[in-house]
Phi, psi and omega in degrees: 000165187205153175202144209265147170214131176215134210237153174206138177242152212240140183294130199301161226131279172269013186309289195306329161333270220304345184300315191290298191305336185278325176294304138011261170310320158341284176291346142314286175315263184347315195269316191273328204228083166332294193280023170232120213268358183193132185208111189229148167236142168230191182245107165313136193256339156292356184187110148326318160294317237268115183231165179226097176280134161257109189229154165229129184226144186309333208170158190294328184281354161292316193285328187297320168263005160286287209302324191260034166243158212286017184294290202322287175319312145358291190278310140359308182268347187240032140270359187309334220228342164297272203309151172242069120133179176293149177306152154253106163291142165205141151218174194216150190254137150350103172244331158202198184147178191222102159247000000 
């Protein structure tokens, strides 16, 4: 398993956009994407631009069919306008835990 944490921040403002569009990519995911076992977004509760994709994917080629679909680019392209400045991507590979 691999898991993505990408945290972005939005201008102010632009919350409620970007809220619709994270809702959105969610309900894609949800419907589309079998090998991604967990996709969550969340709202920094000290700061309100400050957003978190939580993803978790079954395999590289899941995440390899999140990142490279034409949802995915969609969403990408209406954050140009959004956003304060670039996402910070991080991943990570699993070493233990409790679900």
């Amino acid at each position: 398993m691999m898991t993505v944490i990408a945290k972005l921040k939005v201008q102010p403002g632009k919350e409620a956009e970007f809220e619709r569009g994270a809702r959105e990519m969610v309900a894609h995911v949800k419907a589309h994407e079998p090998g991604t076992l967990t996709y969550v977004v969340h709202r920094a509760v000290a700061d309100p631009t400050l957003f978190c994709f939580y993803e978790i994917y079954a395999d590289e080629a899941a995440f390899t069919t999140h990142s490279s679909s034409d949802r995915m680019r969609q969403f990408g392209k209406s954050l140009g306008g959004v956003l304060d400045g670039r996402p910070e991507i991080t991943m990570f590979t699993e070493i233990d835990g409790k679900r």
